[in-house]
C-alpha positions as CSV (number, residue, x, y, z in Angstrom):
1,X,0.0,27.3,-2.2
2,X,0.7,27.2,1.5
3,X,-0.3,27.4,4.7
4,X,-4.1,28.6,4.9
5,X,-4.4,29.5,1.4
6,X,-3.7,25.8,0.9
7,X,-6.4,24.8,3.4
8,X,-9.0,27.1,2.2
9,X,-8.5,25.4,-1.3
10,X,-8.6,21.6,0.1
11,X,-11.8,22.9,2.2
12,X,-13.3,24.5,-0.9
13,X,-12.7,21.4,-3.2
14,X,-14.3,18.8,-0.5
15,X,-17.1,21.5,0.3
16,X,-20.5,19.1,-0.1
17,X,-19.0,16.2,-1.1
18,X,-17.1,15.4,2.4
19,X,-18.4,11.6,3.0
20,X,-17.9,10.7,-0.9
21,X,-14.4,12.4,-0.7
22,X,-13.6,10.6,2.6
23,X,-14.8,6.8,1.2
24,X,-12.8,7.8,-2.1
25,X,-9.7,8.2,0.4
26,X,-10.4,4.9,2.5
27,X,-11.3,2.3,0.3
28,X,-8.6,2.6,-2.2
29,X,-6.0,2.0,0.7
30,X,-7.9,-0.7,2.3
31,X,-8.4,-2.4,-0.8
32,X,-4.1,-2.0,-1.4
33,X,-3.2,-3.2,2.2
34,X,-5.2,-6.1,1.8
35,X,-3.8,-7.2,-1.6
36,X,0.0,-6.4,0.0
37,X,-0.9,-9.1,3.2
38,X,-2.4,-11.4,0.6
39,X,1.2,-11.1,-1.8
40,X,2.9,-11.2,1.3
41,X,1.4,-14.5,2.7
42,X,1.6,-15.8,-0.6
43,X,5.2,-14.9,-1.5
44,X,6.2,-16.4,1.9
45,X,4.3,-19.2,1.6
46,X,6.2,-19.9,-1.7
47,X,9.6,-19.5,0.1
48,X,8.4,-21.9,2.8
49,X,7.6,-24.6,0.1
50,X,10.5,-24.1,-1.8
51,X,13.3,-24.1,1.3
52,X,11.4,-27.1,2.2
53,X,11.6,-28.6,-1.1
54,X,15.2,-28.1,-0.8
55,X,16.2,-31.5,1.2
56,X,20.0,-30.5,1.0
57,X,19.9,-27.1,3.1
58,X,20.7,-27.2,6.7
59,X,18.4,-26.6,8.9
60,X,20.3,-23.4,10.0
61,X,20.6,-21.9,6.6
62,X,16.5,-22.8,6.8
63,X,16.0,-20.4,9.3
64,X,18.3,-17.7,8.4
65,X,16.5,-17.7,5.2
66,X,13.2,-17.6,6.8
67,X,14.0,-15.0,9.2
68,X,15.5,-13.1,6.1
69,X,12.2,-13.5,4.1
70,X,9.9,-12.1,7.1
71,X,12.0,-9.3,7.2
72,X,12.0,-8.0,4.1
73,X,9.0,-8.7,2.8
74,X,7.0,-6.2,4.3
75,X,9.6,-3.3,3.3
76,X,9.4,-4.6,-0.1
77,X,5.2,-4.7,-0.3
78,X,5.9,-1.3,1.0
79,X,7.8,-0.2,-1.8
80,X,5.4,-1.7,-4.1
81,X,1.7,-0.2,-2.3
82,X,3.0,3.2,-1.8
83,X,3.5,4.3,-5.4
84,X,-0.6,2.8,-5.8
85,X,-1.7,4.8,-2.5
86,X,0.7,8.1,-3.7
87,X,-1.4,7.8,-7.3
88,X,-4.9,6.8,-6.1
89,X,-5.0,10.3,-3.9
90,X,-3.5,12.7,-6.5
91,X,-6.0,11.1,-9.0
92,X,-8.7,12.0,-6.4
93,X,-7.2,15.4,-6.0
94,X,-7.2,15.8,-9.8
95,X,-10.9,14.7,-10.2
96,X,-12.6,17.1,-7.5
97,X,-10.2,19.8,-9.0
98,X,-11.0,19.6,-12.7
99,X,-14.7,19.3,-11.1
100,X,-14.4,21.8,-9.0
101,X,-13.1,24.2,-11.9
């Protein structure tokens, strides 16, 4: 489908269900950006401990690897959250179109 056809469908699918269609959207992504902050403050909270552990590094290398960590990390939870968010609305789009008929 495209265009309006593909609107009319989406329109027709969410027709009398619009709030429980819109808090099936919303809550599965707040409940997946909150678990990515939480991995994230923990995974760099790890790091933290474990460069600190590390009596031998310079303080230099500390940093680097630090700034490294910050950097990546939200690309990675990225990586990891979208695939849940992707899946969580075509499972939604599934449900109201096998209910739907």
């Amino acid at each position: 489908l495209k265009g309006k056809k593909a609107l009319k469908m989406s329109r027709q699918l969410v027709k009398g269900e619009f709030w429980a269609v819109l808090l099936r959207l919303v809550i599965p992504k707040i409940v997946f950006l909150v678990f990515g902050i939480f991995l994230m403050i923990a995974v760099s909270y790890v790091v933290e401990l474990l460069l600190n552990v590390a009596g031998g590094l310079s303080l230099d290398f500390k940093l680097r690897m630090a700034t490294l960590i910050e950097s990546i990390m939200p690309v990675v939870v990225a990586v990891l959250i979208n695939p849940l968010i992707i899946t969580a609305d075509v499972l939604l789009f599934q449900a109201l179109k096998d209910k739907k008929g």
